[in-house]
C-alpha positions as a Markdown table, in Angstrom:
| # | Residue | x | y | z |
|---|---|---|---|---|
| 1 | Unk | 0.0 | 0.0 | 0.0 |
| 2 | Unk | 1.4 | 3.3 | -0.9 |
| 3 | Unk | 0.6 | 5.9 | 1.4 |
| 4 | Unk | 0.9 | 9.7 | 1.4 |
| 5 | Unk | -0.1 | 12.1 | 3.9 |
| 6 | Unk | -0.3 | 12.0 | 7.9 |
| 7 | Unk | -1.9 | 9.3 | 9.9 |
| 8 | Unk | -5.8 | 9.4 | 10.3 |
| 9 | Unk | -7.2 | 8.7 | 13.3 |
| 10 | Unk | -11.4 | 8.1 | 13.5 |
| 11 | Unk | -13.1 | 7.2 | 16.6 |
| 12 | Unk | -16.1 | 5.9 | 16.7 |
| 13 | Unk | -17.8 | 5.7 | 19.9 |
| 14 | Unk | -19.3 | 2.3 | 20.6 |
| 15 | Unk | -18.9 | 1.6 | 16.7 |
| 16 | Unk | -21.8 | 3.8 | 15.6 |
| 17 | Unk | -22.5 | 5.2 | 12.5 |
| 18 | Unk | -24.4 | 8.0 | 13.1 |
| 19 | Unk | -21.6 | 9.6 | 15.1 |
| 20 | Unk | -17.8 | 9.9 | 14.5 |
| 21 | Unk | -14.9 | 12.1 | 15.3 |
| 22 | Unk | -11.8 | 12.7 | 13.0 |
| 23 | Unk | -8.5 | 14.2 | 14.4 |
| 24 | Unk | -7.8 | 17.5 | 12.6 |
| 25 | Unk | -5.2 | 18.5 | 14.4 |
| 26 | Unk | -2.9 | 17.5 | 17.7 |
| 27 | Unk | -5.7 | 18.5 | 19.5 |
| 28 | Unk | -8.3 | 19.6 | 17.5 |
| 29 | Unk | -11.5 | 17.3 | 16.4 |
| 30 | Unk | -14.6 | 17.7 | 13.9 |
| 31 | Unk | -17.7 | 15.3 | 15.2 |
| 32 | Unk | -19.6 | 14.5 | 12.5 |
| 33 | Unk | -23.4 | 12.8 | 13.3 |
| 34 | Unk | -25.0 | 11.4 | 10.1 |
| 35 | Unk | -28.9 | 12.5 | 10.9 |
| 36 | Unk | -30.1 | 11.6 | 7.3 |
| 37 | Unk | -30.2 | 8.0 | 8.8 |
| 38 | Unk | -33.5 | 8.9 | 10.6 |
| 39 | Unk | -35.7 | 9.8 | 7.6 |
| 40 | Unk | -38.7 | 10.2 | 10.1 |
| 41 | Unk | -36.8 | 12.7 | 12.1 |
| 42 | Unk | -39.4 | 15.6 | 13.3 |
| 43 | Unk | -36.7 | 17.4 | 16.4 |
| 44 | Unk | -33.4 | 16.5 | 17.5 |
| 45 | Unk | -31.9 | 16.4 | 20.7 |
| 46 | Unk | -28.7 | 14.8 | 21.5 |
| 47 | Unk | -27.2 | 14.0 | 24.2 |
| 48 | Unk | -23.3 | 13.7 | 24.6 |
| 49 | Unk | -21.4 | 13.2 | 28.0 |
| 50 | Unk | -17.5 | 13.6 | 27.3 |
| 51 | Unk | -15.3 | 11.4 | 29.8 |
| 52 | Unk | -13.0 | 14.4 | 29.4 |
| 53 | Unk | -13.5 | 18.0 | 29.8 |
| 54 | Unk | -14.0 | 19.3 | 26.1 |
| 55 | Unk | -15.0 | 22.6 | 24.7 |
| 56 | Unk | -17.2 | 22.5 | 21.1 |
| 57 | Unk | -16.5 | 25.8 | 19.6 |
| 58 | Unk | -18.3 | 25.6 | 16.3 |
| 59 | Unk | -21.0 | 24.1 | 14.8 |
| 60 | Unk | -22.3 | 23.4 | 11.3 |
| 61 | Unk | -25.8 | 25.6 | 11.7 |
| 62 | Unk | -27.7 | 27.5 | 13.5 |
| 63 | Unk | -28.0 | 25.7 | 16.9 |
| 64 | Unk | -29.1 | 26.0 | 20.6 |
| 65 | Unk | -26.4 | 24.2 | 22.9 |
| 66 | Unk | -26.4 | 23.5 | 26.2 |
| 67 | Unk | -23.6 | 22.4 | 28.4 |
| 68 | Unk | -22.9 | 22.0 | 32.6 |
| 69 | Unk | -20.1 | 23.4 | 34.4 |
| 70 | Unk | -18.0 | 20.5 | 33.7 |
| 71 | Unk | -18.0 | 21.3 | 30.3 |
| 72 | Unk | -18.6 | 17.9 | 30.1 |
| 73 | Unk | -22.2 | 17.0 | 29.5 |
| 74 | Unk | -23.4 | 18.5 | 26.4 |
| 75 | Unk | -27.0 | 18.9 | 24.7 |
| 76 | Unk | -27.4 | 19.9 | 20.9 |
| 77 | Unk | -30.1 | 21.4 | 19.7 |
| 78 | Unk | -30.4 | 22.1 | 15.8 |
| 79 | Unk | -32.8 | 24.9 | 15.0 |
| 80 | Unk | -34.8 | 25.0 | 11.4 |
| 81 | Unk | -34.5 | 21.6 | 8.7 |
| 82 | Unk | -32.9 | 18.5 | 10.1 |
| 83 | Unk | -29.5 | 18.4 | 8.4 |
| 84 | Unk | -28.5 | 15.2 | 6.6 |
| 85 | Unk | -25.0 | 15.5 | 8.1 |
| 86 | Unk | -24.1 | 17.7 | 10.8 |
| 87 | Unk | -20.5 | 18.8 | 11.9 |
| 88 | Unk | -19.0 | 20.6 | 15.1 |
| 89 | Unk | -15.7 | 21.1 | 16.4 |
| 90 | Unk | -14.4 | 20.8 | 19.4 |
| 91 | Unk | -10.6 | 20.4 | 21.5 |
| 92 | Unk | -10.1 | 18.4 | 24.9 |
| 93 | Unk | -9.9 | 21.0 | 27.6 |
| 94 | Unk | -6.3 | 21.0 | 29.4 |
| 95 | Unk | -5.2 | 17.6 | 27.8 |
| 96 | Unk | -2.5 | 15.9 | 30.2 |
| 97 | Unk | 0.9 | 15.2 | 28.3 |
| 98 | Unk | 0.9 | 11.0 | 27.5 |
| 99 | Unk | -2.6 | 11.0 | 28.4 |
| 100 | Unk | -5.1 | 10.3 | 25.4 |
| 101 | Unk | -6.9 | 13.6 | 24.2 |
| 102 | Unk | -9.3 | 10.9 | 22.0 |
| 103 | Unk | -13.0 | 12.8 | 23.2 |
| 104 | Unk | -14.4 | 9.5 | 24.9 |
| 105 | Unk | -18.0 | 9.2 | 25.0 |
| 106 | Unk | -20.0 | 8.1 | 28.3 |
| 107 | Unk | -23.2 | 8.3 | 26.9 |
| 108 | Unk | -24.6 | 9.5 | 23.5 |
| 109 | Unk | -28.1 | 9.8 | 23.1 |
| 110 | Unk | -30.7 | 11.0 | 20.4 |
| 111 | Unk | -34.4 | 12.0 | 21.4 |
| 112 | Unk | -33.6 | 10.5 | 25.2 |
| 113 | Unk | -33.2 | 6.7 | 23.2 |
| 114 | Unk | -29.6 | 5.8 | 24.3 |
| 115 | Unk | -27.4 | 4.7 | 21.6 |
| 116 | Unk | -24.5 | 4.1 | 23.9 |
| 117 | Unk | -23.2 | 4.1 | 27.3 |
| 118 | Unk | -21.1 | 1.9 | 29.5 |
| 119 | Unk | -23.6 | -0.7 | 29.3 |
| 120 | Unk | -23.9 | -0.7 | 25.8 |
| 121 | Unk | -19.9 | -1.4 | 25.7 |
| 122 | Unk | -19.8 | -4.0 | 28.2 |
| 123 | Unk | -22.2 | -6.2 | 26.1 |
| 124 | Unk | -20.3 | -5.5 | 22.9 |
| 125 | Unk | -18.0 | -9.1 | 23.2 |
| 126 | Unk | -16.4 | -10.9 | 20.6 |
| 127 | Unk | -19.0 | -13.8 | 22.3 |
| 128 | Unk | -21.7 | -11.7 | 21.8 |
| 129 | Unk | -21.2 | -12.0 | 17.6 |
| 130 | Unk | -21.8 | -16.3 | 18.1 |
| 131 | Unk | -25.2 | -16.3 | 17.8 |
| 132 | Unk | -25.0 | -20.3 | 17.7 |
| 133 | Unk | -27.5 | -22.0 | 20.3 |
| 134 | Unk | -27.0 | -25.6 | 21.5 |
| 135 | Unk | -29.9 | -26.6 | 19.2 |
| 136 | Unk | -28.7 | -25.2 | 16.3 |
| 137 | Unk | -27.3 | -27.6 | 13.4 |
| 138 | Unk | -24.4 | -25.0 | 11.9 |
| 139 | Unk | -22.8 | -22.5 | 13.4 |
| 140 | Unk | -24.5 | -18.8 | 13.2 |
| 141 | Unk | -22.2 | -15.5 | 14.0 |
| 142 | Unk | -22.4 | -12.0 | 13.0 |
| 143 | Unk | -19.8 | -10.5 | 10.1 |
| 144 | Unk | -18.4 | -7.6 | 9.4 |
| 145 | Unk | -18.0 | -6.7 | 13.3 |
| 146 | Unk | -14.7 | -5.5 | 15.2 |
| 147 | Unk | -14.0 | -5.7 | 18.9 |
| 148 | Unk | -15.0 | -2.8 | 20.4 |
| 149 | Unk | -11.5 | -2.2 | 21.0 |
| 150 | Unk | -10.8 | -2.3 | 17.6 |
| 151 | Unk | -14.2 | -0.3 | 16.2 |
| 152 | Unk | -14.0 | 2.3 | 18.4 |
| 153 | Unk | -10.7 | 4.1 | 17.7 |
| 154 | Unk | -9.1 | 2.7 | 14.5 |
| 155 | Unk | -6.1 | 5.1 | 11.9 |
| 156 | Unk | -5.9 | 4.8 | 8.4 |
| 157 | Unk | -2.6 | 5.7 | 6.0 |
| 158 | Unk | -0.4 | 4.2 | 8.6 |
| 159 | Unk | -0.1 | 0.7 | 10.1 |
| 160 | Unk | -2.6 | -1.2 | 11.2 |
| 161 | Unk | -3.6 | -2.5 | 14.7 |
| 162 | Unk | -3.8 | -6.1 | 14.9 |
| 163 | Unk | -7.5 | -6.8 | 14.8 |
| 164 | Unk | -8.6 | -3.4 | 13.3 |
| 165 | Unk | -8.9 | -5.3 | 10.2 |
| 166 | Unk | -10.0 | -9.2 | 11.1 |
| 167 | Unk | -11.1 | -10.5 | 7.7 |
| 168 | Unk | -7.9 | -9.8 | 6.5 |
| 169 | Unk | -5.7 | -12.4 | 5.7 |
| 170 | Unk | -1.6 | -13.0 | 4.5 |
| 171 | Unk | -1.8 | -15.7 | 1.3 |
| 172 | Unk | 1.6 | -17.3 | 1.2 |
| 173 | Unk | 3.1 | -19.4 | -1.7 |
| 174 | Unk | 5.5 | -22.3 | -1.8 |
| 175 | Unk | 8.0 | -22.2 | -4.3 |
| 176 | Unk | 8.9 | -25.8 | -6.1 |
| 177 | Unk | 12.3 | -25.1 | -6.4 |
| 178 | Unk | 13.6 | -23.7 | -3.3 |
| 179 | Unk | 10.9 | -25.2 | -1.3 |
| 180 | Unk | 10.6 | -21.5 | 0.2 |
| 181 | Unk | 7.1 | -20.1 | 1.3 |
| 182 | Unk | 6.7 | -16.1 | 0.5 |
| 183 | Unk | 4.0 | -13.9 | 0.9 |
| 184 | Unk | 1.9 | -13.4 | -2.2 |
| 185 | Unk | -1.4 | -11.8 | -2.0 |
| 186 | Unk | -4.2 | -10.7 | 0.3 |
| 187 | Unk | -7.6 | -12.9 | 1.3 |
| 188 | Unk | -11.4 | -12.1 | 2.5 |
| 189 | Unk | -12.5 | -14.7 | 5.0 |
| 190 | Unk | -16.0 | -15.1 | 4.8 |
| 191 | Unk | -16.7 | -18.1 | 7.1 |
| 192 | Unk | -15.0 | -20.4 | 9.1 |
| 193 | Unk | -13.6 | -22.7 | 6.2 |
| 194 | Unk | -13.1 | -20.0 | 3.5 |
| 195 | Unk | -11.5 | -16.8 | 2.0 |
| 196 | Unk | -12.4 | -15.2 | -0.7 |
| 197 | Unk | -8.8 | -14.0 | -2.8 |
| 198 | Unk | -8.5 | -12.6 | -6.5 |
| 199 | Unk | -8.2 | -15.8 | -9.1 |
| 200 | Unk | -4.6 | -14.4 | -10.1 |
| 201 | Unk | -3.6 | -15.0 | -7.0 |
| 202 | Unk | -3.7 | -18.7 | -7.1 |
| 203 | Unk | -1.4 | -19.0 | -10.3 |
| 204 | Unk | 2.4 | -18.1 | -10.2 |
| 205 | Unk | 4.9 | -17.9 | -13.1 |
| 206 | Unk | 1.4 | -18.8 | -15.4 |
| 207 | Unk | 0.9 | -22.1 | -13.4 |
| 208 | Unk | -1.7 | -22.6 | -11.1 |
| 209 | Unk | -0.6 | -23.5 | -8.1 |
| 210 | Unk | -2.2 | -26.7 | -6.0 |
| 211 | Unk | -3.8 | -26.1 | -2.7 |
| 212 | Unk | -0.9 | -28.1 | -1.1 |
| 213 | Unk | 1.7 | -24.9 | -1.4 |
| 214 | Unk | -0.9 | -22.4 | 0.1 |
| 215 | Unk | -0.3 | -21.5 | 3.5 |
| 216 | Unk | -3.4 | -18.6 | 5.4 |
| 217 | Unk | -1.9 | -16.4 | 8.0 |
| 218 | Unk | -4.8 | -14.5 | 10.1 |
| 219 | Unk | -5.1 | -12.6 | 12.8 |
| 220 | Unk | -1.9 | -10.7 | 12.2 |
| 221 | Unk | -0.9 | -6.7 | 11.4 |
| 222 | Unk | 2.7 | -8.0 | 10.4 |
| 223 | Unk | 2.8 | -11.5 | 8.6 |
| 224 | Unk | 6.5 | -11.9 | 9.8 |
| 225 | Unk | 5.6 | -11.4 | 13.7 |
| 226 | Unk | 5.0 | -15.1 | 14.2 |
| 227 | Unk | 4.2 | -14.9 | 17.6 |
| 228 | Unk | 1.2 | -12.1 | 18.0 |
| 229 | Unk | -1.0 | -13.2 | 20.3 |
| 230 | Unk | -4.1 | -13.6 | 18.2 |
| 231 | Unk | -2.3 | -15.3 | 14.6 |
| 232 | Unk | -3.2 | -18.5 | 13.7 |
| 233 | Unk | -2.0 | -20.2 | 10.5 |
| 234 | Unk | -3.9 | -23.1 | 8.4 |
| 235 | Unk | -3.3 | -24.8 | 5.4 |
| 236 | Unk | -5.2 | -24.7 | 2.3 |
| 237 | Unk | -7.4 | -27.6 | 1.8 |
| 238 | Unk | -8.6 | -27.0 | -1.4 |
| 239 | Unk | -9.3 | -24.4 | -4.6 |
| 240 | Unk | -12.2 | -23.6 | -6.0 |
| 241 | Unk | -11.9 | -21.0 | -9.4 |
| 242 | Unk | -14.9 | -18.4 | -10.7 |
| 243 | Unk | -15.8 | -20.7 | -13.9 |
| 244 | Unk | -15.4 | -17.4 | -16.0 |
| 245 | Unk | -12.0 | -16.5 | -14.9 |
| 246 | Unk | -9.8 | -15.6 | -17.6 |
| 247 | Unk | -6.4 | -13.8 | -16.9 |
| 248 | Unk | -5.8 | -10.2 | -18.2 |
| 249 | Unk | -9.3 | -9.3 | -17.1 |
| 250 | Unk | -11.0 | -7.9 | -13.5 |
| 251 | Unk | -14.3 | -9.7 | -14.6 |
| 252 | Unk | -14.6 | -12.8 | -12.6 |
| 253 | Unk | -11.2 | -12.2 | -10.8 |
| 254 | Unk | -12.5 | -14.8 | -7.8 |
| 255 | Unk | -11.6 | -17.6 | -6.2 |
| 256 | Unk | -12.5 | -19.2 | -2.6 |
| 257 | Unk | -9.8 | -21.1 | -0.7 |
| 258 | Unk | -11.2 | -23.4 | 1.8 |
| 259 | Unk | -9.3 | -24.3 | 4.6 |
| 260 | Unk | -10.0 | -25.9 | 8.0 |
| 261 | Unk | -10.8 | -24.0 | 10.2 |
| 262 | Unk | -10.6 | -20.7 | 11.9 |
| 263 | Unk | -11.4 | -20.0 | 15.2 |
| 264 | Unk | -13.6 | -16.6 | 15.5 |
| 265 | Unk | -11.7 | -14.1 | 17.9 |
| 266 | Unk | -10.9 | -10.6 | 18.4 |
| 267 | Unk | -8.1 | -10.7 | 15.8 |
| 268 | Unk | -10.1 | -13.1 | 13.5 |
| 269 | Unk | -13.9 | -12.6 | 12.1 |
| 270 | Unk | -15.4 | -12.7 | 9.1 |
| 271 | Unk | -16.8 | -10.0 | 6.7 |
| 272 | Unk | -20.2 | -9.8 | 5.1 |
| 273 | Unk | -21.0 | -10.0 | 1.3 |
| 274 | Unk | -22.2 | -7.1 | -0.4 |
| 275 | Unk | -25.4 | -8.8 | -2.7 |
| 276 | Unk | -26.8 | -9.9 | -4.7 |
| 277 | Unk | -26.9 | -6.7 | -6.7 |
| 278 | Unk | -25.9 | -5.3 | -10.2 |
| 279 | Unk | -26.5 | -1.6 | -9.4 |
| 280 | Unk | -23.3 | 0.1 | -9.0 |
| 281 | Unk | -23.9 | 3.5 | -9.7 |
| 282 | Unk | -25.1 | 4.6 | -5.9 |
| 283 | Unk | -21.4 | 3.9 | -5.1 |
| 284 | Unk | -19.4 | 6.6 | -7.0 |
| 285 | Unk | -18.3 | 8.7 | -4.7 |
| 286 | Unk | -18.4 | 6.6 | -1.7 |
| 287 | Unk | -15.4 | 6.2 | 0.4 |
| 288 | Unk | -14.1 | 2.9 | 0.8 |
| 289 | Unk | -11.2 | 1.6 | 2.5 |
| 290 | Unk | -8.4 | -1.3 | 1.6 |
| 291 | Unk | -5.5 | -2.9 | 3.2 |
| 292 | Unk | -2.6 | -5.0 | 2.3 |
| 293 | Unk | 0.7 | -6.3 | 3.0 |
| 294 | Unk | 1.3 | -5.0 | -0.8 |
| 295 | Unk | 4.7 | -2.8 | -1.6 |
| 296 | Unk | 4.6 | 0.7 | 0.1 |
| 297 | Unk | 5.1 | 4.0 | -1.6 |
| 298 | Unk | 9.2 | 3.4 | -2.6 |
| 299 | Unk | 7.8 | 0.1 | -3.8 |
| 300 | Unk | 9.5 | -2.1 | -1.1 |
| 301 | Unk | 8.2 | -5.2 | 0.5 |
| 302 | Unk | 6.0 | -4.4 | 3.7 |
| 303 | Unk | 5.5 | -6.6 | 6.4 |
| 304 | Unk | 3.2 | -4.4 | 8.4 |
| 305 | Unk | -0.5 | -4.4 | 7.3 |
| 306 | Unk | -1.4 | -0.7 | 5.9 |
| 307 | Unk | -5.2 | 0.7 | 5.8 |
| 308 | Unk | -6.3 | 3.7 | 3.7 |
| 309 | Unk | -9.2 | 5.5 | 2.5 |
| 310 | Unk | -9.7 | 4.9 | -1.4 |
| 311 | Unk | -12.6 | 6.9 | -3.7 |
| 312 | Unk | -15.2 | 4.6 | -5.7 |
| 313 | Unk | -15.4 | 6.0 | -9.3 |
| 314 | Unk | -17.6 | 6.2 | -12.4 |
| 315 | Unk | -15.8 | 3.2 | -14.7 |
| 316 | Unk | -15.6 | 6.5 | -17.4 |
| 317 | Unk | -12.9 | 8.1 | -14.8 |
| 318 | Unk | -10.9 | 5.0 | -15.6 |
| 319 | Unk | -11.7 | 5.0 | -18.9 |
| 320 | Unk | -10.7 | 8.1 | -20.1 |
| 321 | Unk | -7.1 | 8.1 | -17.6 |
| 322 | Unk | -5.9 | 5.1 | -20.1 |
| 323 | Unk | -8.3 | 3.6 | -22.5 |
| 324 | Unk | -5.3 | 1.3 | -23.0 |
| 325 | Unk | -4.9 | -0.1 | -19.8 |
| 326 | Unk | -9.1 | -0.5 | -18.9 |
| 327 | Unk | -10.8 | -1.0 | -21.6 |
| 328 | Unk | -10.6 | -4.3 | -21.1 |
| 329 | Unk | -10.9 | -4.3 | -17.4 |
| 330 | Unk | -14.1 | -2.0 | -16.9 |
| 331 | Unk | -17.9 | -3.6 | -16.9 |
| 332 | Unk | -20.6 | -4.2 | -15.0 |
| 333 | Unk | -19.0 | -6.7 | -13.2 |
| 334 | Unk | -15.8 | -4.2 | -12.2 |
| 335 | Unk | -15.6 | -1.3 | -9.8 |
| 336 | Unk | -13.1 | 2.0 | -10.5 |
| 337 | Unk | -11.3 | 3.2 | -7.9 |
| 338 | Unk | -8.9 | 5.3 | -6.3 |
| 339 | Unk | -8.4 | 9.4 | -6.1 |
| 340 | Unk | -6.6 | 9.8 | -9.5 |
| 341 | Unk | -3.0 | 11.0 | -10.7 |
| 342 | Unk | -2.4 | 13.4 | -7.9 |
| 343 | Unk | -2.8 | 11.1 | -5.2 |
| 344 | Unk | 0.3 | 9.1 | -3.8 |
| 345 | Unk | -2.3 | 6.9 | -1.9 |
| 346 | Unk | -3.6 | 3.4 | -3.4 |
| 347 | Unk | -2.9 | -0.5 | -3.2 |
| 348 | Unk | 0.6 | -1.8 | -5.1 |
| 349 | Unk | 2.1 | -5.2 | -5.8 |
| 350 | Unk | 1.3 | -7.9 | -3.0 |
| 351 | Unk | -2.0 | -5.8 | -2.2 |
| 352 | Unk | -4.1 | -8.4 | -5.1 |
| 353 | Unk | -7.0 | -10.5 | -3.7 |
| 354 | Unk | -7.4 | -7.6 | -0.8 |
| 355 | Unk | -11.1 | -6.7 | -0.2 |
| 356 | Unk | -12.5 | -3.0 | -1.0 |
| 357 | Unk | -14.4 | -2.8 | 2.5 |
| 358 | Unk | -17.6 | -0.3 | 3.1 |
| 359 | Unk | -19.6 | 0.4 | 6.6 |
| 360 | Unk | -23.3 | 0.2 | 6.3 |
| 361 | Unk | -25.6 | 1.0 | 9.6 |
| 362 | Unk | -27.5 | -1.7 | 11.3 |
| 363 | Unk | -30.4 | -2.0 | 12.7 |
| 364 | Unk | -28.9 | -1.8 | 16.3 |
| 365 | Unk | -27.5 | 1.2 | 14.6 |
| 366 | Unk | -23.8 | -0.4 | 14.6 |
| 367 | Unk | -21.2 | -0.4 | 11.7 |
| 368 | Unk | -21.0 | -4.2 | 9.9 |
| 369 | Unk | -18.5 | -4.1 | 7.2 |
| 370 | Unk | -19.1 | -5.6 | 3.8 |
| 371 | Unk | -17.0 | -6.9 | 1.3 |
| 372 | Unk | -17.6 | -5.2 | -2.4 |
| 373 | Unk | -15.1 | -5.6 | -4.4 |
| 374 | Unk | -12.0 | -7.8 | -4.6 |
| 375 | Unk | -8.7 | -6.5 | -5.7 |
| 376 | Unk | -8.1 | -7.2 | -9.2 |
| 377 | Unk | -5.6 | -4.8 | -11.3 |
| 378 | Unk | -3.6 | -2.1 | -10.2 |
| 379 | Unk | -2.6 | 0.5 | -13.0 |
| 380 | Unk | 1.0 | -0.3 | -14.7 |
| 381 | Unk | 2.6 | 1.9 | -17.4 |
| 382 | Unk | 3.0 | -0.3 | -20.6 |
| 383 | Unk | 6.3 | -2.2 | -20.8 |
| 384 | Unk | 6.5 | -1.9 | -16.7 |
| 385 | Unk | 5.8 | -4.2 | -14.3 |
| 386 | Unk | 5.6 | -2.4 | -10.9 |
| 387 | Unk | 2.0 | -0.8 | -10.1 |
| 388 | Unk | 1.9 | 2.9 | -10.3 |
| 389 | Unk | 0.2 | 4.8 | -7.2 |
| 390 | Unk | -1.4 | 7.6 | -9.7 |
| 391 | Unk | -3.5 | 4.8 | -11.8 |
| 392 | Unk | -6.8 | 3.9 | -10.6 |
| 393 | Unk | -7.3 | 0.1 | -9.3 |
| 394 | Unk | -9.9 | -1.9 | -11.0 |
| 395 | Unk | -11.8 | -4.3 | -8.5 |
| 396 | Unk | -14.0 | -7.2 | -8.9 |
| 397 | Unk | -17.4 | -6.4 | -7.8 |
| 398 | Unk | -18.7 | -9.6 | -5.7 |
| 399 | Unk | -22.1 | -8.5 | -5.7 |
| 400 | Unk | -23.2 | -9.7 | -9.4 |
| 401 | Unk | -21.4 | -13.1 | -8.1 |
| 402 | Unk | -23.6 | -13.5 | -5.0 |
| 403 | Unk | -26.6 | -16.0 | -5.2 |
């Protein structure tokens, strides 16, 4: 993953998504509560109590806020037309040096109905996600779910956390001839037996390579740190092809290795599955996020697992950057991504197979992840080998593949 820019640092208090904060500065933050959720929205009245002592000194409209001596209990008031997003800033008060100045949340609320609190956070468990009961013939758990350790406070363009990212996996090939196993690509796991990877992945030097030399590393933010405490390493069982895989295209880029099996923990879950849907044009413009173990910005080797934020584009952006390059990559079974020639930002080599990850709101009104696309092609100048940071990525859309 190449990555330019500072660190970004979102927390998200009791993994909500109608409420986040992003670090602006060393000790400035801009909260951000997505109200357009609640279509049926009349008033609003929110509730925040800080664990901190934090002053908001802006806000996004014309509002009437409340606040007690503390300066730590806060009500927010918007006047006029419930706004779709709504944005304040704000700055923990006399921040103690080596002490976090993250604006931790007691208690958020929205019309008096609590969305989170202390209570709230105690029942969010990784053994909470098993949904299995004692009666129950297969196993049922929850994807797309962090640790709230993990969900809360996560950074992207900089190194992962181990766990921040659980569904991610480390594909690593055996080579014949030295007898040598090397990481090669990135995976998806989607249940307990199986990953979802890009189809390329699974053939090196134009063979394809037999489930015997693939080893699965998960539950890792650096695939050479053998001993983290939640990694666990299986061998691939079998490996099962999209039928319309054909190489040189991001069409049906897909395969599924199955493997035996993974134990769900805070380092280790699975993502949902975006479909099945054909429609892709509600997604340009979204912001999606990637990771890999791929080659960073001076296209060296990483070891450490890299998140960044990554723009999903009309298929004509890609187009008309290089016809040459995806003409024959862009359908209605690819996705377009990436923030274009001036960016520095965007999967490289050893990134392939990688998911393209988006956050959707629950019902419980909690983040799940889901898996869209798959990493499929990144841009290459003709006659080069290397991937180039300013070309756009094509991905493989899973949804059209989803029954």
């Amino acid at each position: 993953m190449a990555i330019e820019g500072p660190p970004f640092t979102r927390y998200d208090p009791c993994g909500l998504g109608v409420i986040h904060f992003d670090r602006l500065t060393e000790r400035v933050w801009r909260g951000v509560m997505y109200l357009g959720l609640y279509s049926n929205l009349l008033q609003v009245d929110v509730g925040i109590h800080f664990e901190k002592q934090v002053r908001i000194y802006e806000v996004s409209q014309n509002t009437s806020l409340f606040v007690n001596s503390n300066l730590r209990e806060y009500r927010i008031r918007p006047k006029g037309h419930i706004p779709t997003h709504y944005v304040f800033y704000l700055a923990v008060v006399d921040c103690v040096e080596n002490h976090s100045d993250v604006p931790s949340i007691i208690e958020f609320s929205i019309n008096n109905i609590t969305l989170c609190n202390e209570e709230i956070k105690a029942a969010q468990t990784v053994e909470s996600l098993n949904l299995t009961k004692n009666t129950d013939t297969f196993h049922t758990h929850v994807c797309g779910r962090r640790s709230l350790s993990n969900a809360e406070l996560v950074s992207l363009r900089s190194n992962a956390k181990t766990g921040d990212w659980p569904w991610h996996v480390a594909i690593f090939i055996k080579d014949l001839d030295s007898n040598e196993t090397s990481y090669y690509c990135g995976g998806n796991i989607i249940s307990k037996t199986a990953i979802v990877t890009a189809a390329h992945c699974i053939f090196k030097d134009g063979e394809r390579v037999e489930p015997h030399r693939i080893t699965v590393i998960a539950g890792t933010s650096n695939h050479k740190a053998l001993f983290q405490p939640g990694i666990q390493t299986l061998e691939a069982l079998d490996v099962i092809l999209h039928p319309s895989y054909y190489v040189g295209t991001a069409t049906a880029d897909l395969a599924i290795i199955k493997v035996n099996k993974f134990r769900y923990t805070a380092y280790v879950q699975p993502i949902c599955i975006w479909g099945p849907v054909y429609q892709k044009s509600d997604l340009v413009g979204r912001i999606a996020t990637v990771v890999g173990f791929g080659h960073d910005e001076d296209d060296n080797p990483s070891d450490a697992l890299r998140a960044a934020f990554i723009m999903i584009q009309n298929d004509t952006v890609c187009l008309d950057y290089s016809p040459a390059v995806y003409t024959k990559l862009m359908n209605e079974f690819t996705l377009c991504a990436g923030f274009g020639p001036t960016s520095g930002t965007n999967p490289r080599n050893g990134d392939s197979g990688g998911g393209l990850v988006l956050p959707v709101m629950q019902n419980d009104h909690k983040i799940s992840w889901f898996l869209r696309g798959v990493l499929s092609k990144c841009g290459v100048f003709p006659g080069r080998t290397e991937s180039d940071p300013r070309f756009y990525v094509a991905y493989t859309d899973v949804a059209p593949h989803c029954g």
